[in-house]
C-alpha positions in Angstrom: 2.1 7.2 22.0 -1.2 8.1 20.9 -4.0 6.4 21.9 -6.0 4.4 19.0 -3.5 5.2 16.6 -3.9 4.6 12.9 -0.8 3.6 10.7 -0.7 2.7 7.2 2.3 1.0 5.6 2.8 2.2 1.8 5.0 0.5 -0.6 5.5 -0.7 -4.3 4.6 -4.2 -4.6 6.5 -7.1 -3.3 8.5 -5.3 -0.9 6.7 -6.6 2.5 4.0 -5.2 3.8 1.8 -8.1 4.4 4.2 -9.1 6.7 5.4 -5.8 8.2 2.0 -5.3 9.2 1.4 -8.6 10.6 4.8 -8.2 12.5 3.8 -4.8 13.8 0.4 -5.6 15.0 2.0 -8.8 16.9 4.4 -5.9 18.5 2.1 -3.3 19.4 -1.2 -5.6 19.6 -2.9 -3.4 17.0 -5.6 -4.5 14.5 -4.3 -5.7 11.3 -6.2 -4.9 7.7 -4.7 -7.2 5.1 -4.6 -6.1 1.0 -7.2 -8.8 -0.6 -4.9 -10.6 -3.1 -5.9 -14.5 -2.7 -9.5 -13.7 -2.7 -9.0 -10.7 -5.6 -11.7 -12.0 -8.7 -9.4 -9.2 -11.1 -5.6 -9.5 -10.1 -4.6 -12.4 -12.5 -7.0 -11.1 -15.8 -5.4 -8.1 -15.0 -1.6 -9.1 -15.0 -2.3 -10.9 -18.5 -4.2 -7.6 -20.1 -4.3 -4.4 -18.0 -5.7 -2.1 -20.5 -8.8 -4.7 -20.6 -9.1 -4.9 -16.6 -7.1 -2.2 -15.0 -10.7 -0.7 -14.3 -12.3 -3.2 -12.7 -9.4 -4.5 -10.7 -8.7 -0.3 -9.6 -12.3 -0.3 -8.6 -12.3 -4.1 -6.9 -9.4 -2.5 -4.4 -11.0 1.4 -4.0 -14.4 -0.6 -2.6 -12.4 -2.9 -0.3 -10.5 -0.6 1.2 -13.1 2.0 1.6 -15.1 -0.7 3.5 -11.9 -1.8 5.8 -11.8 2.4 5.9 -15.5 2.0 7.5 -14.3 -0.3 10.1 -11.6 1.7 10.8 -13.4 4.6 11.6 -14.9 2.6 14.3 -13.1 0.5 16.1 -11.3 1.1 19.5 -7.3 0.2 20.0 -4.2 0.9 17.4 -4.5 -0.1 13.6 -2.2 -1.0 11.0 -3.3 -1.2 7.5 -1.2 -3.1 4.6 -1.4 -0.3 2.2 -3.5 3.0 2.0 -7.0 4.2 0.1 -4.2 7.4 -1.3 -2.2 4.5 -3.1 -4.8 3.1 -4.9 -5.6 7.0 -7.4 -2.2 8.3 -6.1 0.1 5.3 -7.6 -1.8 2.7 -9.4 -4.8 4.1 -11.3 -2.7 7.5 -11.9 0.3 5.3 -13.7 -2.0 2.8 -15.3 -4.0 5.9 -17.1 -0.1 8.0 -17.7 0.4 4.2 -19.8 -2.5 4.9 -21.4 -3.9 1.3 -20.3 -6.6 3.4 -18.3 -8.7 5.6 -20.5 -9.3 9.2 -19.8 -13.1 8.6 -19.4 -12.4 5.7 -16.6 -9.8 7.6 -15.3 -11.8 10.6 -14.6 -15.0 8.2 -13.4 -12.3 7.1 -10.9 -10.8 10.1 -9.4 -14.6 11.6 -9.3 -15.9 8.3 -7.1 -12.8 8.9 -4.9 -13.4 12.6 -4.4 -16.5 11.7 -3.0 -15.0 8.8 -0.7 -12.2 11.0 0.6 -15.1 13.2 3.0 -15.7 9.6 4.8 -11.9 8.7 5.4 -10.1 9.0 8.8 -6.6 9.9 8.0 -3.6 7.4 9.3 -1.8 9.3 11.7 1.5 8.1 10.2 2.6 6.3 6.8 5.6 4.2 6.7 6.9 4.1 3.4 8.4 0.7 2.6 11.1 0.9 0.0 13.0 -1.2 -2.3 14.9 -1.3 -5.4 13.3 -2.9 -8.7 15.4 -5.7 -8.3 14.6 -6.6 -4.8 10.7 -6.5 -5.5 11.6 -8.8 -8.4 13.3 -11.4 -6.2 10.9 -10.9 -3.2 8.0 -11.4 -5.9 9.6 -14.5 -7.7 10.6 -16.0 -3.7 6.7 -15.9 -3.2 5.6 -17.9 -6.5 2.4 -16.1 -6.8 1.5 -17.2 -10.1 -0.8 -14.3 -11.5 2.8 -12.5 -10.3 4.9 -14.2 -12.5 3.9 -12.2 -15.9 5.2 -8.7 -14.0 6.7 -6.5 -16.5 10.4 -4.9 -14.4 9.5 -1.5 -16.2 5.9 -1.6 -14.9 7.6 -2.1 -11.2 9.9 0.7 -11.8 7.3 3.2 -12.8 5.9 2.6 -9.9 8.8 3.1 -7.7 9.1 6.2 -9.3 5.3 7.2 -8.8 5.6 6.3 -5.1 9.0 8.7 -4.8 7.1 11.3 -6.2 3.3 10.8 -4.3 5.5 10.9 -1.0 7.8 13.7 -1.7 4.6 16.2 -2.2 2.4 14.2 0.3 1.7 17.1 2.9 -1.0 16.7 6.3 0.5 13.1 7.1 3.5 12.4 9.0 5.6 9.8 6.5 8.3 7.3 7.7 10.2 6.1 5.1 12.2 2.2 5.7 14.7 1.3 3.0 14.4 -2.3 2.8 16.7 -3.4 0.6 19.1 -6.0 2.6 16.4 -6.3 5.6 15.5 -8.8 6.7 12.7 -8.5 8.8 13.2 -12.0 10.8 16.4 -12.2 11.0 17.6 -8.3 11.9 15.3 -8.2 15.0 17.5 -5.1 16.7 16.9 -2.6 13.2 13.0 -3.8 13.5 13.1 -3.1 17.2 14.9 0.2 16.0 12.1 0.9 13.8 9.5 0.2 16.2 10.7 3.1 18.1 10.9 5.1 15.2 7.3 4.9 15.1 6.2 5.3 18.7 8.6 8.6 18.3 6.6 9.8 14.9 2.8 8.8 16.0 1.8 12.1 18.4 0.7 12.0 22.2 
């Protein structure tokens, strides 16, 4: 496997990365980079009114992970990150502005700033795409009782699952694993994770 290699796990929301990537870290003693949700100023404004906040919570995310990007670019040993930079205009601000709950002027203020960033990123040298059906994110999300999660609209969930379909079936320069979740359970079905541990080492180059 390759040495320092950097994975990122991609997925709609609800469907596990947090702890795919704390599960895979543990496996392969790899760095961990987490998603900022409990500490996130925007995330519950947002899921009341996202035309009023989808802005500020899109750019709250594109700064974070640009600076866990920085770190990345750094550091020595294998890395795992709990979703990608490419998510954040690829799937969220691109659906929120096709909803028209993002402008055209903030949506073109966005994609600009990221153009920029993109010259600064090291590229994961493999994306596992977590999947799931709508209803499975639903009960994954409800079994969580995040309250700022409770408001989530099923239509808004399944436009993304579509946007994510459709950002990895043209995504080209990045090897992509794709994991159907539904029915896994990660603690429980030890000999599929083990199964897709290998599936990794076999996908990251030497």
């Amino acid at each position: 496997m390759k040495e320092n290699p950097f994975v990122g796990l991609a997925g709609n929301i609800g469907v596990g990365k947090t702890t795919f990537t704390e599960k895979m870290a543990d496996a392969f003693s790899w760095s961990p980079f987490y998603e900022s949700v409990a500490d996130n100023p925007y995330l519950s404004d947002f899921y009341g009114d996202m035309k009023r906040w989808s802005f500020n919570l899109q750019i709250y995310f594109l700064h974070y992970r640009f600076r866990a990007q920085k770190t990345i670019f750094d550091l020595n040993g294998g890395v795992v990150q709990d979703r990608t930079i490419y998510e954040d205009v690829e799937i969220f601000a691109r659906n929120l502005h096709d909803m028209k709950r993002l402008d055209d002027r903030d949506w073109q203020n966005y994609k600009n700033l990221f153009s920029i960033m993109t010259g600064y990123l090291r590229q994961p040298d493999l994306i596992i795409y977590l999947r799931a059906s709508t209803d499975t994110l639903l009960t994954r999300i409800q079994s969580r009782g995040r309250n700022y999660e409770s408001s989530i609209d099923p239509e808004y969930l399944h436009q993304l699952n579509v946007a994510y379909d459709k950002w990895i079936n043209g995504l080209k320069g990045i090897p992509v694993l794709t994991v159907e979740t539904d029915g896994f359970n990660i603690f429980e079905d030890t000999d599929r994770f083990q199964s897709i541990l290998d599936d990794v080492k076999s996908c990251l180059p030497l």
